[in-house]
Residue, then its C-alpha position, 0 to 999 in steps of 0.5 A: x407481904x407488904x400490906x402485913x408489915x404494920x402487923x408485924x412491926x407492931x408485934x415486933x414492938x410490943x416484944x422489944x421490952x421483953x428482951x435482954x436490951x444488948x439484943x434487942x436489935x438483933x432479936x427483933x431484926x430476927x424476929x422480923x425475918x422468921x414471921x415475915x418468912x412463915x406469912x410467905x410459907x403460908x400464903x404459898x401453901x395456900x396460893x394466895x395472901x393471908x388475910x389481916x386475920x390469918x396474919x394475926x392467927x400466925x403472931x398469936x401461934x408464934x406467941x404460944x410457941x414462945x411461952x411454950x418455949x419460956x416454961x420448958x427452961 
């Protein structure tokens, strides 16, 4: 998981600005956790670590669930 974790933070990064600024912290501590607990959900069905594209492949649906989320409301 460790070797994920500068794909993440950039991701992480890249979202703080979209967030209420009072929240930020918390969100993104959240955020964090979610992705980092879905790469070791996958990895472990899988039986072995995720590539770099395959980490990439779990942000962009994380993403997409989002903007699902963002125009259901």
């Amino acid at each position: 998981m460790d070797r994920h974790h500068d794909l993440v933070a950039r991701y992480v990064a890249a979202v703080r600005p979209l967030l209420p600024r009072k929240q930020q912290d918390d969100i993104c501590a959240e955020l964090t956790d979610a992705l980092r607990s879905r790469i070791e959900d996958r990895e472990e069905a899988l039986g072995r670590p995720l590539s770099d594209a395959e980490v990439e492949q779990v942000l962009k649906e994380r993403s997409e669930e989002h903007t699902s989320e963002l125009q259901s409301h």
